[in-house]
NUDREN-375641 format. One record per atom (N, C-alpha, C, O): residue in one letter; x negated, y, z. Coordinates in steps of 0.001 Angstrom, whole numbers, padded with zeros to 6 digits, always signed. Layout:
BEGIN
AXYZ/...
This chain:
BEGIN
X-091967-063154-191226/X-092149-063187-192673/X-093630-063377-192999/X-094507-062648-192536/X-093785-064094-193579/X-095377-064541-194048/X-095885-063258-195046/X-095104-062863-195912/X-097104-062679-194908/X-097657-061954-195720/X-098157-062191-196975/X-098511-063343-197223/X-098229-061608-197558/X-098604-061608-199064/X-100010-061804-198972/X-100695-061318-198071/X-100502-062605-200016/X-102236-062708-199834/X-102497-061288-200652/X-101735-060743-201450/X-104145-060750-200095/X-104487-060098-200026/X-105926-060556-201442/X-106178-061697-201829/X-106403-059652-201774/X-107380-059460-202045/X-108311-058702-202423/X-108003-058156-203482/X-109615-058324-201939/X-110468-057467-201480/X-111588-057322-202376/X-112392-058235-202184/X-112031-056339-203488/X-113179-055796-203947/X-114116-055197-203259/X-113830-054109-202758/X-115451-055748-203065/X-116076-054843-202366/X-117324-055137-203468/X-117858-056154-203913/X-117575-052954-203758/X-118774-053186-204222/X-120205-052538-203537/X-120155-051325-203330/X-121274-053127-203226/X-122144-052629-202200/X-123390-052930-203274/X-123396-053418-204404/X-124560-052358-202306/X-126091-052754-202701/X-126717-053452-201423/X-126101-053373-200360/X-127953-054150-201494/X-128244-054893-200383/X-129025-053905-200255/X-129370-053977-199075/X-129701-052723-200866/X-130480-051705-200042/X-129891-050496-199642/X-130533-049446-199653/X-128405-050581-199197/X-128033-049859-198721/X-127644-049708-197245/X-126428-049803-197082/X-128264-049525-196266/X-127821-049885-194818/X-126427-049594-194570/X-125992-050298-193659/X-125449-048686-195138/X-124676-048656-194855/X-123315-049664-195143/X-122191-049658-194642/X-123890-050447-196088/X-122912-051296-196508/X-123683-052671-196117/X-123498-053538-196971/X-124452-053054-195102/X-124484-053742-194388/X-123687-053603-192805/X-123042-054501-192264/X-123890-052495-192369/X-123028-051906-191024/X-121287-052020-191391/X-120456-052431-190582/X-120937-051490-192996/X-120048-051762-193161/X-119377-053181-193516/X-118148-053212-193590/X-119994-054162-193701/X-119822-055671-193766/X-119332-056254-192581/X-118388-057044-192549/X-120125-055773-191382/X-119502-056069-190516/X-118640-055320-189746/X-118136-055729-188701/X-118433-054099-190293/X-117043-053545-189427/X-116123-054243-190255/X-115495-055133-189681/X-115868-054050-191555/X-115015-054681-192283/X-114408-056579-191988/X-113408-057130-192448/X-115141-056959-191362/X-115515-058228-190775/X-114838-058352-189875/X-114007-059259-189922/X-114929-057297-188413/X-113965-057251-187649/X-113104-056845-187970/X-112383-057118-187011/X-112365-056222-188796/X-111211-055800-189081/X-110085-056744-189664/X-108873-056837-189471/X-111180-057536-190616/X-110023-058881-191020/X-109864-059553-190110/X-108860-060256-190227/X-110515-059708-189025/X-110712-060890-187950/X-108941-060428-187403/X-107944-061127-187219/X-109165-059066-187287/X-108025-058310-186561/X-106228-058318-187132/X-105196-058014-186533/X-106509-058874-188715/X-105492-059071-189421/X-104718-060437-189495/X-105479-061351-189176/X-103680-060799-189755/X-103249-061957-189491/X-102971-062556-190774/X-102199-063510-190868/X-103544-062062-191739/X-103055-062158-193229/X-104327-062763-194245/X-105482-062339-194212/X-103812-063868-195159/X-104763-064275-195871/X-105688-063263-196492/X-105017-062660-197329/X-106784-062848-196474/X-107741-062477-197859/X-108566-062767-198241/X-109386-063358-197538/X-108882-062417-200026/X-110186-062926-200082/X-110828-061709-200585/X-110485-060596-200983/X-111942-062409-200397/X-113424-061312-200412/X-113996-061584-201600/X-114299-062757-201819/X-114228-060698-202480/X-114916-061054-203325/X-116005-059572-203522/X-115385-058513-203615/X-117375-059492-203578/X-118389-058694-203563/X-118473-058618-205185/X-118014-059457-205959/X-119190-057377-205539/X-119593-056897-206782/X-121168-055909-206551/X-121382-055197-205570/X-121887-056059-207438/X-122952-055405-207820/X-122981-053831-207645/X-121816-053435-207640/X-123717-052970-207526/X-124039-051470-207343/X-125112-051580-207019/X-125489-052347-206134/X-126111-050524-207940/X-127275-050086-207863/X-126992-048489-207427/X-126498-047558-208063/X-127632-048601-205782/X-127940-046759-205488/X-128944-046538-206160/X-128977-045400-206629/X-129772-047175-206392/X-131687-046004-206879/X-131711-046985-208392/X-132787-047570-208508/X-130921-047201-209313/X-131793-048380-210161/X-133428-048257-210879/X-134216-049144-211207/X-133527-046726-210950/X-135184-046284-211377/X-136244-046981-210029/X-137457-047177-210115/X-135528-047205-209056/X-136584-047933-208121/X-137626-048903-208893/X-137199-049903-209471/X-138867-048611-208888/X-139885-049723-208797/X-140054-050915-208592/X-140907-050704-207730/X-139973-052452-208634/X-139761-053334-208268/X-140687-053254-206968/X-140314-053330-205798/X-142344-053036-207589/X-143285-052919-206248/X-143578-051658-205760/X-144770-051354-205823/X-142604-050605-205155/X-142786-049746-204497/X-143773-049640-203387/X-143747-050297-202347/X-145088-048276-203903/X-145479-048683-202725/X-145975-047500-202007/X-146793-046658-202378/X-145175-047623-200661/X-144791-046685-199546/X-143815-046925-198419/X-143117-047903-198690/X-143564-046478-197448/X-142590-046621-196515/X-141237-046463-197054/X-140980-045930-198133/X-140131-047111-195988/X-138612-046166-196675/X-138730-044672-196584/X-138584-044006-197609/X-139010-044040-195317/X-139351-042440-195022/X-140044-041775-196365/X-139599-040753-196888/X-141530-042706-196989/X-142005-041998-198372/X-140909-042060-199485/X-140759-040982-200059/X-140261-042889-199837/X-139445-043089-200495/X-138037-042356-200853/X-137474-042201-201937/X-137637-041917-199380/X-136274-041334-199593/X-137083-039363-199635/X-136635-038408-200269/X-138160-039394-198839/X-139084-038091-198972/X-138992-037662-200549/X-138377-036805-201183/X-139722-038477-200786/X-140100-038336-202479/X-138628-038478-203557/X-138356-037482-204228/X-137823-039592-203669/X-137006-039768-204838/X-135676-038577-204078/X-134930-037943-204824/X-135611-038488-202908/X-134618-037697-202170/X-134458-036002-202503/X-133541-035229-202782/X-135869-035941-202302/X-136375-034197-201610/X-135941-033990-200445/X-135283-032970-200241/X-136187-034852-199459/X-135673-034634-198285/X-137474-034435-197121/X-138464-035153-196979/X-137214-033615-196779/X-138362-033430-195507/X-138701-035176-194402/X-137798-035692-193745/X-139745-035597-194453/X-139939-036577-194130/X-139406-036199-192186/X-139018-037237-191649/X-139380-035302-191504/X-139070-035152-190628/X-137953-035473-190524/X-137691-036196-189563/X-136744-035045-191531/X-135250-035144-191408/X-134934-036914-191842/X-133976-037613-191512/X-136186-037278-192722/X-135875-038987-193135/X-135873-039630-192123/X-135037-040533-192115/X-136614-039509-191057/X-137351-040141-189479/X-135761-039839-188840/X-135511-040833-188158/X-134863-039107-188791/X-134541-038488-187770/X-132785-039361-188145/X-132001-039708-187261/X-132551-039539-189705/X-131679-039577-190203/X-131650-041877-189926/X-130913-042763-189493/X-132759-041719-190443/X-133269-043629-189681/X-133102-044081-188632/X-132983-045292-188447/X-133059-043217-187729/X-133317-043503-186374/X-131359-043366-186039/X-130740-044107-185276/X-130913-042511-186653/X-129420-042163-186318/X-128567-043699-187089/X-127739-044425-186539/X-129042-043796-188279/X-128667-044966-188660/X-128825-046668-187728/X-128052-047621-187641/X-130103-046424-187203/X-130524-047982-186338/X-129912-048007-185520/X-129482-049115-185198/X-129521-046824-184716/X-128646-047038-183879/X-126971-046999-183866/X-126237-047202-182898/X-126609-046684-185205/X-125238-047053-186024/X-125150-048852-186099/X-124216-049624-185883/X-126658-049089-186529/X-126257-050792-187031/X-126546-051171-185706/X-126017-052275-185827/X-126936-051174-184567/X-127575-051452-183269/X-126080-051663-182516/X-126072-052410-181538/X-124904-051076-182906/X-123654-050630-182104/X-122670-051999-182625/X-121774-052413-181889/X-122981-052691-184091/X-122459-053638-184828/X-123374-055066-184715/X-123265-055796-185699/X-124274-055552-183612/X-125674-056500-183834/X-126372-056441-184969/X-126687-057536-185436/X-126765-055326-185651/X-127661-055477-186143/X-128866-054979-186237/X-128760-053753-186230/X-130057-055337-186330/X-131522-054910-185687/X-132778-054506-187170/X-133598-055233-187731/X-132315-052669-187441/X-132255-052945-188750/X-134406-052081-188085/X-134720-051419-187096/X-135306-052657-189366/X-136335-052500-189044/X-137003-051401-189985/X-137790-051992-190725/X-136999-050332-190189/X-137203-049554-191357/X-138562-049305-191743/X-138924-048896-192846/X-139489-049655-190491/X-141390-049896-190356/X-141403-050918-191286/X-142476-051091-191864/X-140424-051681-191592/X-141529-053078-192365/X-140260-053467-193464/X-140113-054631-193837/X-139444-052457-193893/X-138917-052609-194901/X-139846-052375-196180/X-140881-051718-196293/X-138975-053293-197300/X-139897-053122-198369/X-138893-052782-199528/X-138187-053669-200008/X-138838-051398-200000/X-138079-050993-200494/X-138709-051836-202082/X-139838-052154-202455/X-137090-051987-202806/X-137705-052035-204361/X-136319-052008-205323/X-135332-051290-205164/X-136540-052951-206303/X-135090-052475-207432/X-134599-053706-206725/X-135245-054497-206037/X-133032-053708-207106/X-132422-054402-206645/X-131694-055237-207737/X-131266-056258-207199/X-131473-055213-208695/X-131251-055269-209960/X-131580-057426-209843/X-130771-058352-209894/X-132742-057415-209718/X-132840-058967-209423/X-131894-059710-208204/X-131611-060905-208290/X-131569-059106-207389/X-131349-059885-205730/X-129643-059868-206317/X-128911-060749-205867/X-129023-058805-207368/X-127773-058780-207816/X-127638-059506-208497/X-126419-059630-208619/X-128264-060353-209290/X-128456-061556-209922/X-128125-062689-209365/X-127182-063439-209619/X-129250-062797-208319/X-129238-063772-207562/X-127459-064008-206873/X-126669-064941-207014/X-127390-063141-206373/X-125688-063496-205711/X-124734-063903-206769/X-123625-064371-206511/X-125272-063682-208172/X-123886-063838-208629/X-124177-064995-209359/X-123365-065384-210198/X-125492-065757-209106/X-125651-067084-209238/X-125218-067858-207943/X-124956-069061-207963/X-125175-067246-207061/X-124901-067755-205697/X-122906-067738-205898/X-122116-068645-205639/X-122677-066553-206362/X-121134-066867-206238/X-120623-068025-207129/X-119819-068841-206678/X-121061-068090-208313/X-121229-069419-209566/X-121272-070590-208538/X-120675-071633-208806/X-121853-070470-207552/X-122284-072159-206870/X-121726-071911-205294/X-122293-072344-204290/X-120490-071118-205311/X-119653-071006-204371/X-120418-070085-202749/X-119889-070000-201641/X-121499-069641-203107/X-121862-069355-201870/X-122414-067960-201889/X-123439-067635-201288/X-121660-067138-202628/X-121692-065544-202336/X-122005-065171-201055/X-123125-064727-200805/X-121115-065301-200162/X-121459-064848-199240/X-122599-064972-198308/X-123227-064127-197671/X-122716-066563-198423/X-123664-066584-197389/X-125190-066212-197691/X-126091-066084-196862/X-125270-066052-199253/X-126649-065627-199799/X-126457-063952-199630/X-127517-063376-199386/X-125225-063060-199727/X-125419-061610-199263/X-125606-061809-198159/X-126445-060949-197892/X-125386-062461-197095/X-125951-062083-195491/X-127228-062041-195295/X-127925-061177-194764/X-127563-063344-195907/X-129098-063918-195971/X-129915-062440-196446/X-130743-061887-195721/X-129562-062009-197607/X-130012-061119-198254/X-130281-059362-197784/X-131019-058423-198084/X-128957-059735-196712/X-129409-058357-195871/X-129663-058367-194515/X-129464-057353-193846/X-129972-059127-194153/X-131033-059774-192907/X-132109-059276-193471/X-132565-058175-193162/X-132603-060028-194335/X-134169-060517-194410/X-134711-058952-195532/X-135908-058816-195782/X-133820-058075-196004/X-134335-056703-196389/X-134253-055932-195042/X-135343-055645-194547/X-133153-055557-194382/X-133213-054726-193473/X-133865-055029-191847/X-134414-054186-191137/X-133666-056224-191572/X-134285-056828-190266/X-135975-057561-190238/X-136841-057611-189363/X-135892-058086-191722/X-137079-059358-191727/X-138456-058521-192637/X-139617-058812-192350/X-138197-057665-193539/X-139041-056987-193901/X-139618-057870-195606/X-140595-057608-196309/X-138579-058890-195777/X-138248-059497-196829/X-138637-059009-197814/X-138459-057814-197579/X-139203-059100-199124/X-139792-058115-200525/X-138589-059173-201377/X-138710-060359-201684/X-137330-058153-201624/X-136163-058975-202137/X-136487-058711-204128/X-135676-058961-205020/X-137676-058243-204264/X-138009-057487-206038/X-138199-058463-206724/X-138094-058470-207950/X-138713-060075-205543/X-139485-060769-206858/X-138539-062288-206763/X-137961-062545-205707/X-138479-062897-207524/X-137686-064003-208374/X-137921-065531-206704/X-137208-066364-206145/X-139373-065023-206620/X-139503-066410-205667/X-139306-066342-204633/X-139218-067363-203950/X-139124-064825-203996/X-138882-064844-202584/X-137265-065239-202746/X-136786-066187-202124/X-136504-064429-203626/X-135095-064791-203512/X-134709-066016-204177/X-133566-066100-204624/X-135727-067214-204325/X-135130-068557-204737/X-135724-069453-203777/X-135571-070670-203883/X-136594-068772-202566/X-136667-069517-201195/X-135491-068788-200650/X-134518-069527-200800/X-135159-067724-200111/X-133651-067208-199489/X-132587-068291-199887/X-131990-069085-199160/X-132522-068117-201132/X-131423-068906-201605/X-131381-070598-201481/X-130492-071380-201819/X-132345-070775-201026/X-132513-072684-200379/X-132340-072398-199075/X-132037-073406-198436/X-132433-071184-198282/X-132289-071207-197105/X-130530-071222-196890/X-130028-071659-195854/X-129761-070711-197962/X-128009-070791-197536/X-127921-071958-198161/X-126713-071960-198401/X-128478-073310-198756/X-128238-074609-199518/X-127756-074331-200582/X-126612-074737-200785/X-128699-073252-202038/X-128566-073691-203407/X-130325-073958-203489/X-131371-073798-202860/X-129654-074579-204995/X-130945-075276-205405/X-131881-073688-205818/X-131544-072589-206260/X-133310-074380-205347/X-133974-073323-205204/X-134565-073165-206994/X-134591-072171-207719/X-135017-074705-207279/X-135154-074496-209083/X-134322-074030-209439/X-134592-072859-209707/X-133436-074248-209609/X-132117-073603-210321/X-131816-071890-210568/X-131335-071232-211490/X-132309-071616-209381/X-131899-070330-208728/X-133117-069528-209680/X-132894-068900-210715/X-134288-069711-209107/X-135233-069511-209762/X-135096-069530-211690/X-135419-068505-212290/X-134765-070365-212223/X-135044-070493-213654/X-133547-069819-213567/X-133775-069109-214547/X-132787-069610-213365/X-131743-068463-213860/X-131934-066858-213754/X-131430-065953-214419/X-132830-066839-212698/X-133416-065527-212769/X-134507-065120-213417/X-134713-063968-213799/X-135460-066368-213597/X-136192-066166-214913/X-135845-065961-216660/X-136573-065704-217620/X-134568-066180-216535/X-134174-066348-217723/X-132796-065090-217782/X-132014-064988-218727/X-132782-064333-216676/X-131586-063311-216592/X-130533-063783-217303/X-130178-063294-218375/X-129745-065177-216498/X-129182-065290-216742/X-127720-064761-216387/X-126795-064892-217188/X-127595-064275-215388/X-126743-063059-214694/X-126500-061948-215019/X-125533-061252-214708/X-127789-061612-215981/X-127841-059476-215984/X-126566-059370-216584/X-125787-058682-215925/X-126086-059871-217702/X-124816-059569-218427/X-123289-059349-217610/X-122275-058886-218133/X-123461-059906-215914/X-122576-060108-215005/X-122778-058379-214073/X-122013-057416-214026/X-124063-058596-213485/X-124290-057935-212649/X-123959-056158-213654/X-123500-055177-213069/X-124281-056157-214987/X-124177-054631-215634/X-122507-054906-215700/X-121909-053833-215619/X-121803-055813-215800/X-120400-055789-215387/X-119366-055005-214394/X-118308-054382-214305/X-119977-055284-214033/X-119939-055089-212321/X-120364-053557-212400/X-119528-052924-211755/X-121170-052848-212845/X-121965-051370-212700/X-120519-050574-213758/X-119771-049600-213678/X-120784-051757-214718/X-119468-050526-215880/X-118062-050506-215000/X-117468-049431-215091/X-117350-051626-214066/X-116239-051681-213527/X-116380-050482-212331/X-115473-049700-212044/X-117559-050511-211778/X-117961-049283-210867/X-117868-047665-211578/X-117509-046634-211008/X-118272-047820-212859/X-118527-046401-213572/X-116684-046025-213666/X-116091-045045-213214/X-116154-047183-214405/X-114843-046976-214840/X-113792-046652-213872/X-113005-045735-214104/X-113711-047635-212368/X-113104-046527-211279/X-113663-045588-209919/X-113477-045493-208706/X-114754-044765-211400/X-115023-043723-210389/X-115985-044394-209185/X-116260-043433-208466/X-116546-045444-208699/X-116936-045161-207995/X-118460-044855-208164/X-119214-045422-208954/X-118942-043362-206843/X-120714-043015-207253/X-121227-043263-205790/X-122220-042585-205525/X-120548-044502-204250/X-121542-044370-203289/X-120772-046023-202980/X-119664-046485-203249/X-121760-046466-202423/X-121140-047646-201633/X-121129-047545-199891/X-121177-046440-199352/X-121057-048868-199054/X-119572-049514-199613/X-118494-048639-200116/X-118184-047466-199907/X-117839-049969-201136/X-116217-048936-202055/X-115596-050051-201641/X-116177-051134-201707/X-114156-049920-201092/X-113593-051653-200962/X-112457-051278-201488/X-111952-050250-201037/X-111740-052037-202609/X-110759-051720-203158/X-109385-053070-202926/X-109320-054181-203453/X-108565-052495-202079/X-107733-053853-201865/X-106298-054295-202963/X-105362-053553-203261/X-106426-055109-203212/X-105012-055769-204296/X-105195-054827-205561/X-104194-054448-206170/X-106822-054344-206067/X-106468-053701-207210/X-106322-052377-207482/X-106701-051843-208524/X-105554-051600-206186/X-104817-050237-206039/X-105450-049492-205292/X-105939-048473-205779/X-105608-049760-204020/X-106086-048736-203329/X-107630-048987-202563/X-107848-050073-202026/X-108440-048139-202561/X-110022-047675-202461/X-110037-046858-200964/X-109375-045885-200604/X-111172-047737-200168/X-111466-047056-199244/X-112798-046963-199136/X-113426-048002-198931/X-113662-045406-199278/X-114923-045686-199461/X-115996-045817-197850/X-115305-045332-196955/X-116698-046059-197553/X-117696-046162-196642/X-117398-047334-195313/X-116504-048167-195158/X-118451-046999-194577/X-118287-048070-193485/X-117695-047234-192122/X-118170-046629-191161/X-115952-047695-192816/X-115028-047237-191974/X-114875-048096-190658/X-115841-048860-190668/X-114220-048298-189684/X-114138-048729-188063/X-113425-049775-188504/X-112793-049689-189556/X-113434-050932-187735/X-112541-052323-187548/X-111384-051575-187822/X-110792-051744-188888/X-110979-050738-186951/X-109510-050610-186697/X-108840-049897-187848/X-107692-050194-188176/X-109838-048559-188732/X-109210-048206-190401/X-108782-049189-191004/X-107597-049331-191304/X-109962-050241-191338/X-110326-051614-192220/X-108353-052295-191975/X-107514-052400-192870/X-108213-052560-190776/X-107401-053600-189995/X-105755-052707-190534/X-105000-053132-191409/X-105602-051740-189921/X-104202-050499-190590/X-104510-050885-192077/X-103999-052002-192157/X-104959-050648-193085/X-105118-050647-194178/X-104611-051632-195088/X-103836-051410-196019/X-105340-053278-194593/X-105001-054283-194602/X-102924-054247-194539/X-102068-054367-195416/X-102874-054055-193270/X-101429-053935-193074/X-100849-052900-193786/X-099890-053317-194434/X-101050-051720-193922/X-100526-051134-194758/X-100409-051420-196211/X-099550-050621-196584/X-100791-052110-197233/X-101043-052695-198002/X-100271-054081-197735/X-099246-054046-198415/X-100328-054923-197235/X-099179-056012-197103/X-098299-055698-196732/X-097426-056536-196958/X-097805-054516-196004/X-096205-054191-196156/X-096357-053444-197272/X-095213-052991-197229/X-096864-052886-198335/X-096217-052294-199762/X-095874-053106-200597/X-094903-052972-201341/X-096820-054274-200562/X-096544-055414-201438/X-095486-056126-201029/X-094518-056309-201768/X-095563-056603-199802/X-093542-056808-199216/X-092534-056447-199714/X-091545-057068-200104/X-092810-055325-199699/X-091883-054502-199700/X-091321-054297-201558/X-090173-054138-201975/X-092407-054367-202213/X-092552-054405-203365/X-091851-055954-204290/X-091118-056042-205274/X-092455-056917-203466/X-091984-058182-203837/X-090618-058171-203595/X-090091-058756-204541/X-089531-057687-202563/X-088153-057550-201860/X-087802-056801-202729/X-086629-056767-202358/X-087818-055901-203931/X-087628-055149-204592/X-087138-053784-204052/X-086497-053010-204765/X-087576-053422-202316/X-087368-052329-201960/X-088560-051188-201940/X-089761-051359-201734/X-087653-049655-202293/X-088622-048921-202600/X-089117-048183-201743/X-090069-047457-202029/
């Protein structure tokens, strides 16, 4: 019996490491499914009072806006690199450049407008968490965005002109309205919410569990 297509809310921040680690567990997990879905990403701001030009380490940063002991920030980074280290990813927290994110959420959803969501969120969390990227200002993310093939003018004068913000605060009220306060949130067919960066194999059950309700649902059995 052919499965029901699927489709997948996910709302994340690109300065959130965990919903980069979770991108790609979630990643393997569809790989693991045999069933159409689609992906579609949404906006979330963790810090939106962030600074565009923050200036300090991530450790000063989560120290200070946190109240967390810079000893336990070091200790809690290091537990994380080697979380994304277990998934290929080589996250660099010395030469991160923390800031608001509020612009780079823009940017994607000019990127989804011109079909290439995704490949501008990858781009986007590479080059914050690995490359040491300053994702705050308009021109670094309208060279990123020529690097996945959109036009880089384009990209640029839409973010000069916020032409997105009205999308991206969309996206924050649909977050307020179901409840969600951490990312990743992945919400599949509408109904059901699974929050954090759960294992291939949660992601993968889930999936299936969810295309047999809808089966089952479509067959009119209860």
């Amino acid at each position: 019996m052919t499965k029901p297509s699927l489709t997948v809310d996910i709302w994340s921040d690109i300065a959130c490491p965990w919903c980069y680690i979770g991108k790609r567990k979630f990643e393997e997990g569809r790989r693991a499914y045999d069933g159409e879905v689609e992906v579609r990403y949404h906006s979330f701001e963790l810090s939106p009072d962030t600074p565009v030009d923050f200036e300090g380490s991530e450790v000063d940063f989560l120290a200070t806006h946190k109240g967390m002991p810079a000893g336990q920030v070091r200790q809690m980074l290091d537990r994380v690199t080697a979380i994304a280290a277990e998934v290929g990813l080589t996250y660099d927290f010395g030469t991160l450049r923390h800031t608001n994110t509020l612009l780079a959420h823009q940017a994607l959803h000019y990127a989804k407008a011109e079909g290439k969501q995704h490949d501008l969120l990858e781009r986007l969390f590479a080059a914050y968490f690995e490359q040491g990227r300053h994702l705050g200002h308009a021109e670094e993310l309208a060279d990123l965005g020529a690097e996945v093939g959109l036009d880089r003018e384009a990209l640029l004068a839409a973010l000069e002109a916020q032409t997105y913000a009205d999308d991206v605060r969309a996206d924050l009220d649909q977050a307020r309205a179901l409840g969600i306060s951490g990312v990743p949130f992945f919400v599949i067919d509408g109904k059901y919410g699974v929050s954090g960066a759960q294992s291939p194999e949660t992601f993968t059950e889930v999936l299936e569990h969810v295309a047999a309700d809808e089966a089952r649902a479509g067959a009119g059995v209860e």
